[in-house]
N, C-alpha and C positions, 0 to 999 in steps of 0.2 A: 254263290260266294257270300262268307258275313262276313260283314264289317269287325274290326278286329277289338276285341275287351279292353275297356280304357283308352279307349286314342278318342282324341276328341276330333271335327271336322266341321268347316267350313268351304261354303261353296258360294262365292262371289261374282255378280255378272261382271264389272269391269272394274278393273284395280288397275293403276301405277306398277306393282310388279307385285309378282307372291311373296316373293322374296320381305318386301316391304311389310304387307299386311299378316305374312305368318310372326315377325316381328313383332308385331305389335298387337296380335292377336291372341297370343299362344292362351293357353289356358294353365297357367301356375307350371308343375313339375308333368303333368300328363303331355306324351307325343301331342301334336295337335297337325295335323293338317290341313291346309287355307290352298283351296283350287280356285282359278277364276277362268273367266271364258274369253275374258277379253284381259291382255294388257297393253297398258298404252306408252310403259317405259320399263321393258323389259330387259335382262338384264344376263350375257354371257361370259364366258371365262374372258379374263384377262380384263372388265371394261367393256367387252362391247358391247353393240347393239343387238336388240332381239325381238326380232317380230311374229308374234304366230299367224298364220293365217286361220279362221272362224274354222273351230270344227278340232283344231289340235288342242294338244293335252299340253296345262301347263300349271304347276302345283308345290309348291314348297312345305315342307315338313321340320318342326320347329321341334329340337331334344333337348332336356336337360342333362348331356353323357355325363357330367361329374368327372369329366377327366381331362390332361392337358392337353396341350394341341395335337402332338404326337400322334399319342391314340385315337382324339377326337377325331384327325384326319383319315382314320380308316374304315370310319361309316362310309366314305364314298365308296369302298370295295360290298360294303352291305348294300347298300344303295345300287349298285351295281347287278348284285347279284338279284335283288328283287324284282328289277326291273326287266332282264334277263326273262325270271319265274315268266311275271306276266304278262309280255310280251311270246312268249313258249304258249300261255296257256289259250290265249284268244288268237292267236295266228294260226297254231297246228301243228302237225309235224310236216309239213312242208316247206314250214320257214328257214330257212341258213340263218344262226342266231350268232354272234358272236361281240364279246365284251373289249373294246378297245383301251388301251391304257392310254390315260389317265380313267376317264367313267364317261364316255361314250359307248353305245350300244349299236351294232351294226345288223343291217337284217337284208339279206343278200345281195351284203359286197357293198353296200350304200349304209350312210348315216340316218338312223329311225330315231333317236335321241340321245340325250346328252344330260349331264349331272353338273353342279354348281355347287362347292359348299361355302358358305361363308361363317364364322364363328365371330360372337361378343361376349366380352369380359375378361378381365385383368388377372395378372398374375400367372401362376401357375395353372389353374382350373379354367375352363370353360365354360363362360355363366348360359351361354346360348348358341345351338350348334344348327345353323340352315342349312337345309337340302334340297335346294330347287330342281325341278325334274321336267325338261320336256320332250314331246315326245308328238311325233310328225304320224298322226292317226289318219287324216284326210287327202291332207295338200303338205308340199315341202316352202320351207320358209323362203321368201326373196332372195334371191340371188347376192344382192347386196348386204346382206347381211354375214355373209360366210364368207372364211376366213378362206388369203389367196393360197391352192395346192391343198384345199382340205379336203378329205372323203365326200365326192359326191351324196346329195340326200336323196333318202328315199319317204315313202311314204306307206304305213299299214296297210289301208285300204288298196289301192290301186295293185301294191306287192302279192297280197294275200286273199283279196276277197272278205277280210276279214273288214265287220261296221261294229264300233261302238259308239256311245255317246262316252264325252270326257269323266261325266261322273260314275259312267260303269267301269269304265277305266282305273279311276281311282280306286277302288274297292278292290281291284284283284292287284292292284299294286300294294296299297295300305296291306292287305293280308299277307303277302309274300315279304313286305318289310317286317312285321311282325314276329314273321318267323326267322328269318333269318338274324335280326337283332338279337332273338331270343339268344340262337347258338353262340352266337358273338359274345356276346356278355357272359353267361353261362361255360363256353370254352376257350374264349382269347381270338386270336386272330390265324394261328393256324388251321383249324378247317376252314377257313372262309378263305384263307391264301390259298387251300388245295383246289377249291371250292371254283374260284374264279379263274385261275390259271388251266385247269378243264373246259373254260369256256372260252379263254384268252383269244384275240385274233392276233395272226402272225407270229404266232411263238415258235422260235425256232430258224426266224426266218430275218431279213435283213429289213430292219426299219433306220427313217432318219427322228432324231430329236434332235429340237430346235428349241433353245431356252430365250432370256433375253441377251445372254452374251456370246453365246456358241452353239455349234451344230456338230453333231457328234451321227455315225451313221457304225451300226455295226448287226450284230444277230442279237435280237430279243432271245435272251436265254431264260432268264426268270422275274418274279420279283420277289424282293429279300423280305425281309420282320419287318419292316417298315412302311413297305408297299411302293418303294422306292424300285424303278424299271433296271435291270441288269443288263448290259449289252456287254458281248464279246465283243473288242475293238484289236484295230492291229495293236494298239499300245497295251490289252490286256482286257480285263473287265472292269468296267464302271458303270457308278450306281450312278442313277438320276432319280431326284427327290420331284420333279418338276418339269414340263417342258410340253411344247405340241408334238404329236409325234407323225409322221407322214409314210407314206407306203410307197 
C-alpha cells in the first residue's frame, strides 16, 4: 500500500488528542494527518470522554474543503466510506462490514470505530475541517466510556485474526480517503450517497433517534442531499440532520 501524493503525516507517541495536534499541525493547504499512540484527553461525539486502550488506532486528519458547513459536513460520509475500504481490505472477506449513521463503522454486529468531525472559521467558508477517526484494532475501549444502550464494541484483532500496527493502519486508511475524496469533489455527493447507503446498517429496518430534545423511532429508509437520516414514522417521513441512533 503507498502512501498517498501530497498528504502530509505525522505520527506522535502521546498527544492530548489528535484532534488538538492535527489543529495545530496541519501543514498550509495540503490534507495532513497527525496519528498518536497514546492520548491522554481524547475526545468523542457530543463532549465525551475517550480512552484508547495501547495498540488502537486513533488519528485525525486536518482539510482545507473551501466550502461551507453544509457540504463540509459530508466528508464524514467520505470518511465513512474509507474507513469501511480499509477495514474490508485488512480483515478479509470474512468480515460483516457495515457503516452506521451518523459515521460509526460496525464489524460483526458490534462497534469497530467511529468518526468525529469538528470544523474552524467564520462565516460562510470553512477555514479548517477535522476528522478524528478511531478505530478498536486490539482491545475495545472501557466500558465507561460508552454511551448508555450503545452498539456493543468489538475489536479487529480478536473478530478477525487480523494484526496490524496503528501506523500500517493509517496508510490503507490515508489511501482509501484519497480516493474517495477524489470522487467527492470531482462528482458531488451523489455517488458517495449511492456509495454508503450499499453499505448502510439497518436500512430498511426500524431504528430509534435520539436528539437532545426528542426520540423519534420509525424504518430507516434513506438518507436525502444532505446526508440528513430519513425515517418512515407513523406521522409520515422525517429528516434528522443529527441525533444517536440505537437498534
Amino acid at each position: 500500500m503507498t502512501w498517498p501524493e501530497g498528504v502530509a503525516r505525522h505520527v506522535l507517541d502521546a498527544v492530548e488528542s489528535t484532534m488538538t495536534a492535527a489543529a495545530k499541525l496541519a501543514e498550509g493547504a495540503a490534507p495532513t494527518w497527525v496519528m498518536a499512540h497514546r492520548q491522554t484527553a481524547g475526545r468523542g461525539r457530543r463532549g465525551r470522554d475517550w480512552r484508547d486502550p495501547p495498540g488502537n488506532f486513533a488519528a485525525t486528519l486536518s482539510l482545507r474543503p473551501g466550502r461551507g458547513p453544509a457540504e463540509a459536513a459530508l466528508y464524514s460520509f467520505v470518511a465513512a466510506l474509507a474507513l469501511h475500504e480499509a477495514l474490508a481490505t485488512v480483515a478479509g472477506p470474512q468480515a460483516r462490514l457495515a457503516i452506521k449513521w451518523p459515521n460509526d463503522v460496525l464489524l460483526n454486529g458490534g462497534k469497530v470505530a467511529g468518526i468525529l468531525l469538528e470544523s474552524h472559521g467564520a462565516g460562510q467558508g470553512i477555514g479548517q475541517l477535522l476528522i478524528g477517526i478511531g478505530v478498536n484494532l486490539v482491545a475495545v475501549p472501557d466500558a465507561g466510556t460508552l454511551e448508555p444502550g450503545a452498539v456493543p464494541p468489538v475489536a479487529l484483532a480478536p473478530e478477525t485474526g487480523a494484526r496490524l500496527l496503528p501506523e500500517e493502519f493509517l496508510t490503507y486508511l490515508a489511501a482509501a480517503f484519497a480516493r474517495w475524496q477524489a470522487q467527492f469533489e470531482t462528482w458531488g455527493f451523489a455517488p458517495i450517497r449511492t456509495a454508503w447507503l450499499a453499505r448502510a446498517a439497518r436500512l430498511g429496518q426500524e431504528v430509534t433517534a435520539r436528539t437532545g430534545t426528542e426520540t423519534r423511532t420509525g424504518t430507516f429508509d434513506t438518507i436525502d442531499a444532505r446526508g440528513a437520516m430519513v425515517l418512515r414514522t407513523a406521522e409520515g417521513r422525517v429528516a434528522i440532520a443529527a441525533a444517536d441512533v440505537f437498534f
